[in-house]
Backbone as JSON Lines, residues from 0, in Angstrom:
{"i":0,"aa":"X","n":[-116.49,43.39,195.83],"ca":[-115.27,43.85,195.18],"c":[-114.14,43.81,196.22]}
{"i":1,"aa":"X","n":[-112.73,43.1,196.1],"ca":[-112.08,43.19,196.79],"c":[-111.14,44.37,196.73]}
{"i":2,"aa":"X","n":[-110.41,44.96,197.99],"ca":[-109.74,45.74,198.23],"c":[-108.82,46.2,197.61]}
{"i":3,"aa":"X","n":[-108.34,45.85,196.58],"ca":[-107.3,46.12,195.86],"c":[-108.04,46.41,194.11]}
{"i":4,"aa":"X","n":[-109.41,46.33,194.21],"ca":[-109.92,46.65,193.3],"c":[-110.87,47.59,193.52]}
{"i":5,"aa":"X","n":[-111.24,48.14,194.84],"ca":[-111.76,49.2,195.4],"c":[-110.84,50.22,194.8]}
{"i":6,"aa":"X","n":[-109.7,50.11,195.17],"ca":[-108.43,51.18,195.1],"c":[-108.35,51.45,193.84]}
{"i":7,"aa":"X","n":[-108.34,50.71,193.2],"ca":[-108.34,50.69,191.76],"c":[-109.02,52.01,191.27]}
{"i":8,"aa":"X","n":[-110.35,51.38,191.68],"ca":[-111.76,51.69,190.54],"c":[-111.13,53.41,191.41]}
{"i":9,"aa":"X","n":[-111.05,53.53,192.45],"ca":[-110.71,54.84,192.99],"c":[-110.33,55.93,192.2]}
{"i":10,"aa":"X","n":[-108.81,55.02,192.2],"ca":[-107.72,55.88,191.13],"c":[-108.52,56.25,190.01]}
{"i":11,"aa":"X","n":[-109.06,55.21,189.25],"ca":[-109.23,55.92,187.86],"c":[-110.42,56.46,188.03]}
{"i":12,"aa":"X","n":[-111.47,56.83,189.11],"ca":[-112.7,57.66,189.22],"c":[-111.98,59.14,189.35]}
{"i":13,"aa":"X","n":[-111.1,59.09,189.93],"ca":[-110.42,59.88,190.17],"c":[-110.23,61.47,188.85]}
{"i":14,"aa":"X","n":[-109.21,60.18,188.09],"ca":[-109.37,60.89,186.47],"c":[-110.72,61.39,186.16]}
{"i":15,"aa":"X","n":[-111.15,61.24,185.9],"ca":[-112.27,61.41,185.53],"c":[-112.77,63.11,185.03]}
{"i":16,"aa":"X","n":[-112.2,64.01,186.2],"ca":[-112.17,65.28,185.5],"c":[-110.95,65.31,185.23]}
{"i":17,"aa":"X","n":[-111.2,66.93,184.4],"ca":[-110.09,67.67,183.38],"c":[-108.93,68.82,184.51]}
{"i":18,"aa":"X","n":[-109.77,68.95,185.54],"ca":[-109.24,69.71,186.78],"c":[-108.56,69.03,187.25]}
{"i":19,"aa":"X","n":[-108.8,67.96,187.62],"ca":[-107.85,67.12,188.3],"c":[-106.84,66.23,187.87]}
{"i":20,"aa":"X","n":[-106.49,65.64,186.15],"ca":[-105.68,65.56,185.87],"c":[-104.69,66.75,185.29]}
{"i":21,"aa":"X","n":[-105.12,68.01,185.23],"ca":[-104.27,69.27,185.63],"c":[-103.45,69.3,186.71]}
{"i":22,"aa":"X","n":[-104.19,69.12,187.6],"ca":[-103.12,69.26,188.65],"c":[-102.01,68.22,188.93]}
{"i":23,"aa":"X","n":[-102.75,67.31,188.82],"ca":[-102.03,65.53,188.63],"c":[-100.56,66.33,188.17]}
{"i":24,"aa":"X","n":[-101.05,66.99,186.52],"ca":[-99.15,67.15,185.39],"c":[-98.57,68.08,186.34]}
{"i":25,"aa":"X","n":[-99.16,69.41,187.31],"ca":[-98.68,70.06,187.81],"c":[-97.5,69.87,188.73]}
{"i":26,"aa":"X","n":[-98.47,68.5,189.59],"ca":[-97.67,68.14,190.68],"c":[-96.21,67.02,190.13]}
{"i":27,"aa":"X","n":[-96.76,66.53,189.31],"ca":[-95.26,66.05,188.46],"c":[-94.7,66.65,188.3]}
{"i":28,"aa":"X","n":[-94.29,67.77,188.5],"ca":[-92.75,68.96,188.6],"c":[-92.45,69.12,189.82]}
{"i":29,"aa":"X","n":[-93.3,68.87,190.76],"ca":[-93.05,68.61,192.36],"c":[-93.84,69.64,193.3]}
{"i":30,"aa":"X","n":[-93.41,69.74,194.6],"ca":[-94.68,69.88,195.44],"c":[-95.16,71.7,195.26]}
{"i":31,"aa":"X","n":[-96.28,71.74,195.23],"ca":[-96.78,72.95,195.4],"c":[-97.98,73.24,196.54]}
{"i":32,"aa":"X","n":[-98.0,74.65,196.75],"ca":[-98.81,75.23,197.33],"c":[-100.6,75.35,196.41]}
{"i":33,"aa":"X","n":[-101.39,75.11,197.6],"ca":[-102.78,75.3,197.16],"c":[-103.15,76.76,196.35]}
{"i":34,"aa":"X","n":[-102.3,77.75,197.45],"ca":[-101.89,79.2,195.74],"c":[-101.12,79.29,194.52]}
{"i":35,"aa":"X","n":[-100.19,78.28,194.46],"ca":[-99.75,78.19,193.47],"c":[-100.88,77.55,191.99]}
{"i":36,"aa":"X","n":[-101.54,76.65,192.15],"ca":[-102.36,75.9,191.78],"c":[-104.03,76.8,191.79]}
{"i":37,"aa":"X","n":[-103.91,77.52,192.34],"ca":[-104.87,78.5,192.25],"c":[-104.42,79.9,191.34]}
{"i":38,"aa":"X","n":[-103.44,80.11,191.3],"ca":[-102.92,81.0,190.34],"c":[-102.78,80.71,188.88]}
{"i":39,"aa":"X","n":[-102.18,79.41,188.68],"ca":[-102.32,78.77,187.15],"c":[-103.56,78.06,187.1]}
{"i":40,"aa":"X","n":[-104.25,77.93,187.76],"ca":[-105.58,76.98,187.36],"c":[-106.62,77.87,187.3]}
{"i":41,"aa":"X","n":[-106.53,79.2,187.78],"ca":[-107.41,80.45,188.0],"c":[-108.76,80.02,188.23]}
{"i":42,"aa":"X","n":[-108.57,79.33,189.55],"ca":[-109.5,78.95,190.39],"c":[-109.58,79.55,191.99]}
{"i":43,"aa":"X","n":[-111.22,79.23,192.51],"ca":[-111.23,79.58,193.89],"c":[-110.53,78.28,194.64]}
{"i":44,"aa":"X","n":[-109.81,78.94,196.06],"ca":[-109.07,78.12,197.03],"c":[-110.37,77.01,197.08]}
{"i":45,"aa":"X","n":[-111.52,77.27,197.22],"ca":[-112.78,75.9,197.86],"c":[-112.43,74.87,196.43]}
{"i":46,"aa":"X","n":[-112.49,75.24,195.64],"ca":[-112.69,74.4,194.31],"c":[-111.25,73.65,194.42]}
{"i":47,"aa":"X","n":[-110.13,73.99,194.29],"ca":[-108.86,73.41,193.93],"c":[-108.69,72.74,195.38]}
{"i":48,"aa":"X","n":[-108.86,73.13,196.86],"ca":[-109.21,72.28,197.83],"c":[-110.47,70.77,197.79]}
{"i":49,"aa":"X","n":[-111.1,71.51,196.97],"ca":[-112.22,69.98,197.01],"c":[-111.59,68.86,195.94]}
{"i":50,"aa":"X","n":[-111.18,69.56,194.66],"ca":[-110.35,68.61,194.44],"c":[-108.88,67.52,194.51]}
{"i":51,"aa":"X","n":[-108.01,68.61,195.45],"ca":[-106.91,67.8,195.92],"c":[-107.8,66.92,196.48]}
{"i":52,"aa":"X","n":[-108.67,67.11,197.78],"ca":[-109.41,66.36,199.03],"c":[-109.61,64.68,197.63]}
{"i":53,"aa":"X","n":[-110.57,64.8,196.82],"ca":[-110.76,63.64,195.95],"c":[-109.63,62.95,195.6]}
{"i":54,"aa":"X","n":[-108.63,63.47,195.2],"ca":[-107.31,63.19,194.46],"c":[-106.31,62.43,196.41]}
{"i":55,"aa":"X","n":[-106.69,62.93,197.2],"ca":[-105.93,62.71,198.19],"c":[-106.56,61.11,198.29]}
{"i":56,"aa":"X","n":[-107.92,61.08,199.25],"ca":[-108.94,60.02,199.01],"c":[-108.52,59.3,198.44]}
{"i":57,"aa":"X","n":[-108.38,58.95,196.5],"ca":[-108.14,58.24,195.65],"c":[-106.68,57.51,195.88]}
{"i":58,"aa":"X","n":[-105.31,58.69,196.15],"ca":[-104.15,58.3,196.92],"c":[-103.08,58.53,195.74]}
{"i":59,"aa":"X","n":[-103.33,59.76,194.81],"ca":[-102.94,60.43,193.7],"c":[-101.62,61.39,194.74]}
{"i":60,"aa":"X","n":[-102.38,62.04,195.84],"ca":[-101.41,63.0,196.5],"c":[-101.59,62.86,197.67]}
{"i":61,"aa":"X","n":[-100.33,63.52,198.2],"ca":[-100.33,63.52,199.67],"c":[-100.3,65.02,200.09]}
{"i":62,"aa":"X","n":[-100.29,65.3,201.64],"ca":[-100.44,66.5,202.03],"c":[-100.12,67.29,203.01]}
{"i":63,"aa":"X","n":[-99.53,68.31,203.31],"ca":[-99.15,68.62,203.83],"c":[-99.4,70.34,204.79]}
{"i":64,"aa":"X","n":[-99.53,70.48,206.31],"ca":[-99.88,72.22,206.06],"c":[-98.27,72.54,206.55]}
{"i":65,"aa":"X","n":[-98.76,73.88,206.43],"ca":[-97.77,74.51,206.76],"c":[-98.45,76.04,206.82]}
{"i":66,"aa":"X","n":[-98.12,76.82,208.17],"ca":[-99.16,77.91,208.4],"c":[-100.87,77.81,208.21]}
{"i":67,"aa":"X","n":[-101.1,78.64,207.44],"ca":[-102.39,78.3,207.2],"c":[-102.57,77.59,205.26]}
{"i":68,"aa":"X","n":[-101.37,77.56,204.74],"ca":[-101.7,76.82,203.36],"c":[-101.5,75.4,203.88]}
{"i":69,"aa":"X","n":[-101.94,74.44,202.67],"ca":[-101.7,73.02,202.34],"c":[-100.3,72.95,201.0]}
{"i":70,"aa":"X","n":[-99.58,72.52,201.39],"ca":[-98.81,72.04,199.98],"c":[-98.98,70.5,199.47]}
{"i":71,"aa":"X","n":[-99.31,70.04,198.37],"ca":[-99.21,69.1,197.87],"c":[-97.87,68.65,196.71]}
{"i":72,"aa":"X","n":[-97.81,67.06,196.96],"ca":[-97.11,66.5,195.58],"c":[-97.46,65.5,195.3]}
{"i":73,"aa":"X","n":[-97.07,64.42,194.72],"ca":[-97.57,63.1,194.03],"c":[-97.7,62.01,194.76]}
{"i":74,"aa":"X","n":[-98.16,61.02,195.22],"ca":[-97.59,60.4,196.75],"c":[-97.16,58.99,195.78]}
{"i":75,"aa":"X","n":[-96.11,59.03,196.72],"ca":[-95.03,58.08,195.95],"c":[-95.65,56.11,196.21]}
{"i":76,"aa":"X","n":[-96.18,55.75,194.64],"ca":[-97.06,54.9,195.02],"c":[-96.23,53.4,195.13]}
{"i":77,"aa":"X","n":[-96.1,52.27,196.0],"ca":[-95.8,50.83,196.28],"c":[-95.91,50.18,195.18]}
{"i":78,"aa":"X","n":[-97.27,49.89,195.07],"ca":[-97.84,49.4,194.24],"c":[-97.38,49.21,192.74]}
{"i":79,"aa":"X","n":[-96.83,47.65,192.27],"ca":[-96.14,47.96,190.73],"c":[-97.33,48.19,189.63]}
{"i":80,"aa":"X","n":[-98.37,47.87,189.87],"ca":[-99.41,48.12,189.11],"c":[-99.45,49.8,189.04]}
{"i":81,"aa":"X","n":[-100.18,50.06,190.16],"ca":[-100.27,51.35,190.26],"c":[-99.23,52.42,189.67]}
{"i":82,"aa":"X","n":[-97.76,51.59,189.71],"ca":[-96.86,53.0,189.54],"c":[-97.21,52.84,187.86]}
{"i":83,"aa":"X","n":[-97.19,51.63,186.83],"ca":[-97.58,51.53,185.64],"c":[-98.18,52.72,185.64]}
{"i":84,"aa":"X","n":[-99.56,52.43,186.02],"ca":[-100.82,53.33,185.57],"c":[-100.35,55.14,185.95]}
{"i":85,"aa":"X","n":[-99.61,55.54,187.14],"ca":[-99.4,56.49,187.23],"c":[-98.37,57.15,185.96]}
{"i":86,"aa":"X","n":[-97.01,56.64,185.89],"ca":[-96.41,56.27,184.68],"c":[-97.04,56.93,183.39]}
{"i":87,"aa":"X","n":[-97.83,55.65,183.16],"ca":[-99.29,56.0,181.6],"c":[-99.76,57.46,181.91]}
{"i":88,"aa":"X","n":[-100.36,57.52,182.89],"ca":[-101.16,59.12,182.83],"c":[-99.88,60.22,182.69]}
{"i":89,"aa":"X","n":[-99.52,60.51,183.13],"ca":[-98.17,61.27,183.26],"c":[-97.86,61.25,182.0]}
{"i":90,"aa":"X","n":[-97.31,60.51,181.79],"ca":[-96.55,60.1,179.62],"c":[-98.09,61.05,178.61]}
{"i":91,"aa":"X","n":[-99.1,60.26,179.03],"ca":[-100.32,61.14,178.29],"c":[-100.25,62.65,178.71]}
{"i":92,"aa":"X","n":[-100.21,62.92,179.69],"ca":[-100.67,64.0,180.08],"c":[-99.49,65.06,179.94]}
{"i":93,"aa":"X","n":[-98.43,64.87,179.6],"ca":[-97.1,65.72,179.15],"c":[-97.16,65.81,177.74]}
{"i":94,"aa":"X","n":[-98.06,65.19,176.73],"ca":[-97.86,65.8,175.59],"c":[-99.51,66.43,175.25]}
{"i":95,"aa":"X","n":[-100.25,66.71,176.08],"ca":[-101.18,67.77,176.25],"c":[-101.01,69.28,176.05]}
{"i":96,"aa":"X","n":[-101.61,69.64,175.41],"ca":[-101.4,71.26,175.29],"c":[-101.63,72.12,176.55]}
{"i":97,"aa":"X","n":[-102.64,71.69,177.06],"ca":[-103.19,72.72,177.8],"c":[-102.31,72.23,179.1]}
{"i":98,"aa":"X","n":[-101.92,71.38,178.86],"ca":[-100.92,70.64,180.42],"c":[-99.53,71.5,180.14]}
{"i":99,"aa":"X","n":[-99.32,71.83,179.18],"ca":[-97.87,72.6,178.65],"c":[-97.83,74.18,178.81]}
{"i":100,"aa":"X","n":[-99.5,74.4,178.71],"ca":[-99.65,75.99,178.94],"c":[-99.5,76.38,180.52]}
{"i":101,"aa":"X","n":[-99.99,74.97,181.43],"ca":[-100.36,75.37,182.53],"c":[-98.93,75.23,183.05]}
{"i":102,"aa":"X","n":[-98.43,74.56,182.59],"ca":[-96.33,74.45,182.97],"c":[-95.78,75.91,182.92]}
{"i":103,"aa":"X","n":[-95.98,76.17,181.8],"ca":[-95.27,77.98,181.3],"c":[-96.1,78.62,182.61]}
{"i":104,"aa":"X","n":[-97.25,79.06,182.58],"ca":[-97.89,79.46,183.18],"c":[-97.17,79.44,184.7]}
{"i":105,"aa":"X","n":[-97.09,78.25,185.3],"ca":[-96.73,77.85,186.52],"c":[-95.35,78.48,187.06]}
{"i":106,"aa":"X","n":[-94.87,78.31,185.31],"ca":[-93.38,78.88,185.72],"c":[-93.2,80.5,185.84]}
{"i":107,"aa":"X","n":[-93.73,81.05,185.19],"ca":[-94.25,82.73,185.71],"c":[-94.56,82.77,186.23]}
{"i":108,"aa":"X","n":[-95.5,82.25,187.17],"ca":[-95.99,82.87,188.53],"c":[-95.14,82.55,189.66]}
{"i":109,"aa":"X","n":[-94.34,81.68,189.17],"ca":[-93.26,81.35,190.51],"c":[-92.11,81.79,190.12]}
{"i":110,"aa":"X","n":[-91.66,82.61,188.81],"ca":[-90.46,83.77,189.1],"c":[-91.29,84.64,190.02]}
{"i":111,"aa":"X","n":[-92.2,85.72,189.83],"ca":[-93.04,86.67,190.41],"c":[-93.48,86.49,191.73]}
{"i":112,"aa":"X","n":[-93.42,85.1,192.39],"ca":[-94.21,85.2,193.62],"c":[-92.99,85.54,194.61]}
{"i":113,"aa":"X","n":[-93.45,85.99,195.71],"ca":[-93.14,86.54,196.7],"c":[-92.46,85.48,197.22]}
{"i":114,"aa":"X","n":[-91.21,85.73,198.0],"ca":[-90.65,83.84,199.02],"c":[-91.81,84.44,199.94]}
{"i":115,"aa":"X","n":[-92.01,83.26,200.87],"ca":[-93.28,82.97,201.8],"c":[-94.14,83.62,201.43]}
{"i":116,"aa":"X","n":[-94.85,83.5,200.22],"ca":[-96.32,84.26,200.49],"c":[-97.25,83.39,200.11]}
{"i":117,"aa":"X","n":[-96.85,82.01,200.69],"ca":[-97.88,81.12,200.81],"c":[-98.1,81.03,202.41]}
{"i":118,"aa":"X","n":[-96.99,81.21,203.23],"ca":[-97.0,80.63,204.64],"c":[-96.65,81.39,205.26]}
């Protein structure tokens, strides 16, 4: 399999769970903290860490620390194929319900959160 079809098969293994195209719609509103994403996904830090780590791998997100959190966002892809396919998921994944709850959701916990109480 050549290299550009390695990457491929990546990306869309990627999809594959329901957790991780969650976060995917999340990070389409732009970059967040590994607590933020643990607060609307009402998950443990190991779990929502193992899956950015896959999603990073694949080349869905990029990453960043800062103190002792990670913040993530979408990593801005070259590729005209790729941006298609990113594009497609995104368009699907915004008229999702549960992608719309986790938006509201997202947006309450970030009136309420603390400034720096990720870092």
């Amino acid at each position: 399999m050549c290299l550009a079809m390695q990457a491929l098969a990546l990306m869309l293994k990627a999809l594959s769970e329901e957790i991780r195209l969650r976060i995917i719609a999340l990070l389409s509103g732009g970059e967040l903290c590994v607590c933020d994403l643990m607060a609307v996904l009402d998950l443990p830090q190991s779990t929502i860490s193992r899956h950015l780590s896959y999603l990073k791998n694949a080349g869905w997100v990029d990453g960043e620390r800062r103190g002792v959190w990670m913040y993530y966002r979408l990593s801005e892809e070259r590729d005209p194929g790729q941006q298609e396919l990113r594009q497609a998921v995104l368009a699907l994944l915004a008229e999702e319900a549960r992608v719309k709850e986790d938006r509201q959701k997202l947006i309450s916990f970030l009136q309420t959160k603390k400034v720096n109480a990720c870092g």
